[in-house]
C-alpha positions as CSV (number, residue, x, y, z in Angstrom):
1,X,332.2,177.3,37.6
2,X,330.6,175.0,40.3
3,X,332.2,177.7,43.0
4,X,329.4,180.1,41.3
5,X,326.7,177.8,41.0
6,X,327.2,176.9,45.3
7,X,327.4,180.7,46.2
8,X,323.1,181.0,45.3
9,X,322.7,178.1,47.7
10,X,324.7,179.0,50.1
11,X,323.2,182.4,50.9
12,X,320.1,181.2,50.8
13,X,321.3,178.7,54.0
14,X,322.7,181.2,55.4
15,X,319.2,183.0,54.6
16,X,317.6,180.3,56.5
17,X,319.3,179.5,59.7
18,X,320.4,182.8,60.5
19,X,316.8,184.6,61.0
20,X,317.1,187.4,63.2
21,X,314.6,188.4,66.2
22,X,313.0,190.9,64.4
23,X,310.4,188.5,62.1
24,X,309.8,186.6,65.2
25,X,305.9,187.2,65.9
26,X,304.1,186.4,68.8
27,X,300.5,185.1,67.8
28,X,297.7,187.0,69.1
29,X,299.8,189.9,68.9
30,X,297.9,192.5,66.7
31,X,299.9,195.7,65.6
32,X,296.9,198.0,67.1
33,X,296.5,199.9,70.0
34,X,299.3,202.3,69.1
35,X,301.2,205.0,67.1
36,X,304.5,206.5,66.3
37,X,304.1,210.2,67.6
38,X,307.1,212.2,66.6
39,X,310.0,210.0,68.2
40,X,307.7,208.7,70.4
41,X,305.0,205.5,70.6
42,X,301.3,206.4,71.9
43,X,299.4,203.3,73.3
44,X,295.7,204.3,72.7
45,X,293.6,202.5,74.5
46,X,290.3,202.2,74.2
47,X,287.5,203.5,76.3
48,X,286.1,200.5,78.6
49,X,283.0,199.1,77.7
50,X,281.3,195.6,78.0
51,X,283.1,194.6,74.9
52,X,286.2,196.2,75.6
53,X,287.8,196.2,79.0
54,X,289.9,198.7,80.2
55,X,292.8,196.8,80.7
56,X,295.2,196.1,77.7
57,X,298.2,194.1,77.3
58,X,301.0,195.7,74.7
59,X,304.6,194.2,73.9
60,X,307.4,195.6,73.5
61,X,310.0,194.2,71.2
62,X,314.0,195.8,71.1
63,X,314.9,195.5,66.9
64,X,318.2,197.6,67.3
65,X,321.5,196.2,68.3
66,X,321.7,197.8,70.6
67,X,319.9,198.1,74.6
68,X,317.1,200.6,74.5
69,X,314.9,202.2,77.7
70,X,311.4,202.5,77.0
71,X,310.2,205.2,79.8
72,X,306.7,206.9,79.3
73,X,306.7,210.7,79.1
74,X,305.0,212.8,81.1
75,X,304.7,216.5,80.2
76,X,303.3,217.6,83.4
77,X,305.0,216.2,86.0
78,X,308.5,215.0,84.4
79,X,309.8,213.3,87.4
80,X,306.3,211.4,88.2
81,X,308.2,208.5,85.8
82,X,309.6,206.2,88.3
83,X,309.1,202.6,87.6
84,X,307.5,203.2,84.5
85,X,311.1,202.5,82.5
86,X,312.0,199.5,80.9
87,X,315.3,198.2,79.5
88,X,315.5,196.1,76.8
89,X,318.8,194.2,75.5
90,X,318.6,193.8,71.8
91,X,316.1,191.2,70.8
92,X,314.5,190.8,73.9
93,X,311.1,191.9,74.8
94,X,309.1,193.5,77.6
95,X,305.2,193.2,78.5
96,X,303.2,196.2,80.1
97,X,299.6,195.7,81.2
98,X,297.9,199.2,81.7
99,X,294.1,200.5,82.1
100,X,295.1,203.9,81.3
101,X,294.6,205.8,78.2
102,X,296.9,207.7,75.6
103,X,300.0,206.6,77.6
104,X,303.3,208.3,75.8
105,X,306.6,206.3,76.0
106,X,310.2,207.9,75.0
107,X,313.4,205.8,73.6
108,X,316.8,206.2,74.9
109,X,320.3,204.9,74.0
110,X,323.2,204.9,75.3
111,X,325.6,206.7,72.7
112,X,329.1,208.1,74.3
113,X,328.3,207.3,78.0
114,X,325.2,209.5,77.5
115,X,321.6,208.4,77.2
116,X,320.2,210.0,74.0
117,X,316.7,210.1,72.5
118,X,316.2,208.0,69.6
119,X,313.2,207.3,67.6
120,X,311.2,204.3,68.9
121,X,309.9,203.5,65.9
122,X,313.7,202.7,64.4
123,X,314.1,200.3,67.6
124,X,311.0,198.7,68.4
125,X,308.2,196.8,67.4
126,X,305.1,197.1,69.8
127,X,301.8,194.8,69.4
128,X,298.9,194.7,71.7
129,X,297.6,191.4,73.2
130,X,294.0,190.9,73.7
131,X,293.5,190.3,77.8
132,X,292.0,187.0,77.0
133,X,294.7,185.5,75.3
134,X,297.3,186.6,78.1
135,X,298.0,183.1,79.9
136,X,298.6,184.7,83.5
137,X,296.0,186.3,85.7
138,X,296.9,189.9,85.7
139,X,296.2,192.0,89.0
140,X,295.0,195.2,88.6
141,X,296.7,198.4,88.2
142,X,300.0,199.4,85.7
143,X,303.0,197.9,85.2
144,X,305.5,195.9,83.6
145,X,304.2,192.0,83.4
146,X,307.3,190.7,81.9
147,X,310.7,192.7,81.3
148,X,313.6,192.0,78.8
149,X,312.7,188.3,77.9
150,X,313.7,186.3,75.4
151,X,311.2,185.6,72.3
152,X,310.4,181.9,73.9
153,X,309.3,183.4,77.4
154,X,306.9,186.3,75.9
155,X,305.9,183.2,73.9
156,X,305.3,181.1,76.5
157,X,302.8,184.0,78.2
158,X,300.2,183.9,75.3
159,X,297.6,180.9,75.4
């Protein structure tokens, strides 16, 4: 009988010290900015005004087991892709800072020694950081600011 009254408490341990990646949040990170298109994620940003600068920040945050690639999609020009790719280990996050708009990223895993599409929305989390709260000076231009860091580094990026 006390065997069955333990087992409640000890999930609920287990509960508490065992909190996966996936409820870590970043603060200042909003869940705007974006959308799930298909099997792919959109970042929409906006058009630049006084209020609104061009340049936006947006995180990228693996939720599967498993490593994923983030590449961004380009229907025109499929092999104009290079260095737009990011691998992510599970858990670990990446950081883009662009200035262009309606940007289109694909999801890949690796499933029998083949790189499949997946559905990024089953294996990441994305959340857009407003410029100001971004704790480097950023340069101008695309690319990846941070890639496939741990929880406490993208952390440590936002003021």
């Amino acid at each position: 009988m006390k065997i069955l009254k333990f087992i409640p408490f000890f999930m609920l341990l287990m509960g508490l010290t065992n909190c996966d990646s996936s409820r870590e949040h970043l603060q200042g990170c909003e869940s705007t900015g974006y959308r799930f298109v298909d099997q792919n994620v959109v970042l929409m940003t906006d058009v630049q005004t006084e209020e609104t600068p061009a340049d936006h920040v947006y995180v990228f945050h693996n939720t599967s087991v498993d490593p994923v690639i983030v590449d961004r999609q380009f229907k025109t020009r499929p092999g104009a892709s290079a260095g737009w790719s990011s691998q992510l280990t599970s858990s670990l996050w990446s950081i883009l800072k662009t200035n262009e708009r309606d940007l289109e990223f694909y999801c890949l895993q690796k499933k029998n020694d083949n790189f499949v599409p997946v559905s990024c929305q089953s294996v990441i989390q994305v959340c857009q950081i407003p410029l100001k709260l971004f704790e480097e000076t950023l340069n101008e231009g695309n690319y990846w600011v941070h890639e496939n860091i741990s929880f406490r580094e993208a952390k440590h990026s936002i003021r």
